[in-house]
C-alpha positions as CSV (number, residue, x, y, z in Angstrom):
1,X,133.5,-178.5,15.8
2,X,130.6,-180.7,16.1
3,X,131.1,-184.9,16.1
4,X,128.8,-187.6,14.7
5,X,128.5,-189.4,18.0
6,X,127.7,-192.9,17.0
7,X,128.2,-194.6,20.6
8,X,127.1,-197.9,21.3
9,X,126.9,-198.0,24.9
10,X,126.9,-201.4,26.9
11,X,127.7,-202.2,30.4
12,X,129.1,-205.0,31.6
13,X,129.8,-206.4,35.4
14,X,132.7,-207.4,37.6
15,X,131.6,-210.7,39.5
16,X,134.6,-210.1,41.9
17,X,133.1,-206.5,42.9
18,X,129.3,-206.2,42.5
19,X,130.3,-202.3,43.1
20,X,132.2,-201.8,39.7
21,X,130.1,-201.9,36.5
22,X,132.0,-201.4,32.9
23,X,130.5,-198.9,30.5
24,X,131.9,-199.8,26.5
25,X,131.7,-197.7,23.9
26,X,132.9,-197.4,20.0
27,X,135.0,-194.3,19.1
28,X,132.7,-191.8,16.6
29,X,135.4,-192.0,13.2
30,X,133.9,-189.0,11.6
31,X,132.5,-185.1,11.7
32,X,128.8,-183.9,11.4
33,X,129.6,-182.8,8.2
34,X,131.1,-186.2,7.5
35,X,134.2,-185.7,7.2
36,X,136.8,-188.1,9.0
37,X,137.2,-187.0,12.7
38,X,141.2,-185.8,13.3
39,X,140.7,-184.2,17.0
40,X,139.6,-186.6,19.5
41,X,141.2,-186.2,22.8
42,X,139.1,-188.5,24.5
43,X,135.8,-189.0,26.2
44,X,133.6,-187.8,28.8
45,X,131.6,-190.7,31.1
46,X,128.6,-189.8,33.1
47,X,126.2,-191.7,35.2
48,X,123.7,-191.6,37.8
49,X,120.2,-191.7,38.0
50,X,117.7,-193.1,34.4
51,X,114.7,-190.2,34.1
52,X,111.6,-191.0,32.1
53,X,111.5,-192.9,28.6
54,X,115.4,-193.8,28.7
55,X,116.5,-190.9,29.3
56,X,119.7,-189.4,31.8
57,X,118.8,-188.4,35.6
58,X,120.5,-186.6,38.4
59,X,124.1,-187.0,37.5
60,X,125.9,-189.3,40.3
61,X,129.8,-188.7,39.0
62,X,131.7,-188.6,35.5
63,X,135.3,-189.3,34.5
64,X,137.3,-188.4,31.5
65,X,139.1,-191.4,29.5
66,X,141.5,-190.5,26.7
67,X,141.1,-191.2,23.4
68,X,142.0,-195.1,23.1
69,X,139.6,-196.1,26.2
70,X,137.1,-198.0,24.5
71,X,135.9,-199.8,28.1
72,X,135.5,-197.5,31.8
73,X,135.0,-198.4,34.8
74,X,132.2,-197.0,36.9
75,X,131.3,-197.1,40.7
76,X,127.5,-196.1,41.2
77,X,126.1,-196.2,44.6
78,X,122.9,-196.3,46.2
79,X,120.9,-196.4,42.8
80,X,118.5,-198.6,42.1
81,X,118.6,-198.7,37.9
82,X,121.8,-196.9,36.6
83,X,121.9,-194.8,33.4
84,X,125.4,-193.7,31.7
85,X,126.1,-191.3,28.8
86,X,129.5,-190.7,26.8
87,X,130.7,-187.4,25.0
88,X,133.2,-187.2,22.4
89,X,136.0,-184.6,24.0
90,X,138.0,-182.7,20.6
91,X,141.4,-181.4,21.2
92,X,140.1,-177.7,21.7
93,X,138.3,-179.0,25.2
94,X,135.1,-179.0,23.3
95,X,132.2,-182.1,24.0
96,X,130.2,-183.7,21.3
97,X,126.1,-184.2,21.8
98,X,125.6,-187.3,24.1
99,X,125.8,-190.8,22.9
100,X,123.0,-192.7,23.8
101,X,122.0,-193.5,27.5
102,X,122.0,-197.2,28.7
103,X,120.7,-198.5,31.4
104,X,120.9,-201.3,33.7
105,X,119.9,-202.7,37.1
106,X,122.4,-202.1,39.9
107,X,124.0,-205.2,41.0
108,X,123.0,-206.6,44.3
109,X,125.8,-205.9,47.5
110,X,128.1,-208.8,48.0
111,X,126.5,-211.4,50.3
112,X,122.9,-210.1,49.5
113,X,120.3,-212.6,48.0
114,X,119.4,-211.8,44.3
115,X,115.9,-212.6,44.1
């Protein structure tokens, strides 16, 4: 079954732990077809490297969140700009297209100058 994969995809930051970023999304309510989505088991949450004109890179690591997780944590390391993706995940095991792909400057090590 295929999703309409409306993601709005945002990150956030932990000032406590310049390692952890926060990728938010908003659940897709409804089908391709348009009819009201009944099957989400939860999502899929990539990220690693941002390739040309905004789009995904090398994948770095993904987690899956169930259903209700509107806001992930993520760990990159060693990347300079990160990227991130969502999928929808249906109760058959089956991902959706990608949301969007944000991106987003890595956050400086603790103790490093920012500028």
């Amino acid at each position: 079954m295929k999703y309409l994969l409306t993601l709005l995809l945002l990150f956030g930051s932990s000032q406590a732990l310049a390692a952890k970023m926060w990728v938010d999304c908003t659940s897709p309510t409804q089908n391709t077809d348009g009819s009201p989505l009944t099957n989400l088991a939860g999502f899929r949450v990539e990220w690693g490297s941002c390739g040309t004109n905004g789009t995904f890179g090398n994948y770095q690591a993904g987690v899956n969140v169930g259903p209700t997780v509107t806001r992930t944590p993520i760990y990159p390391t060693g990347l300079a700009t990160v990227c991130a993706r969502v999928f929808a995940i249906n109760s058959a095991n089956v991902l959706s297209a990608s949301s969007n792909v944000a991106s987003r400057l890595a956050l400086p090590k603790l103790n490093q100058p920012t500028h």
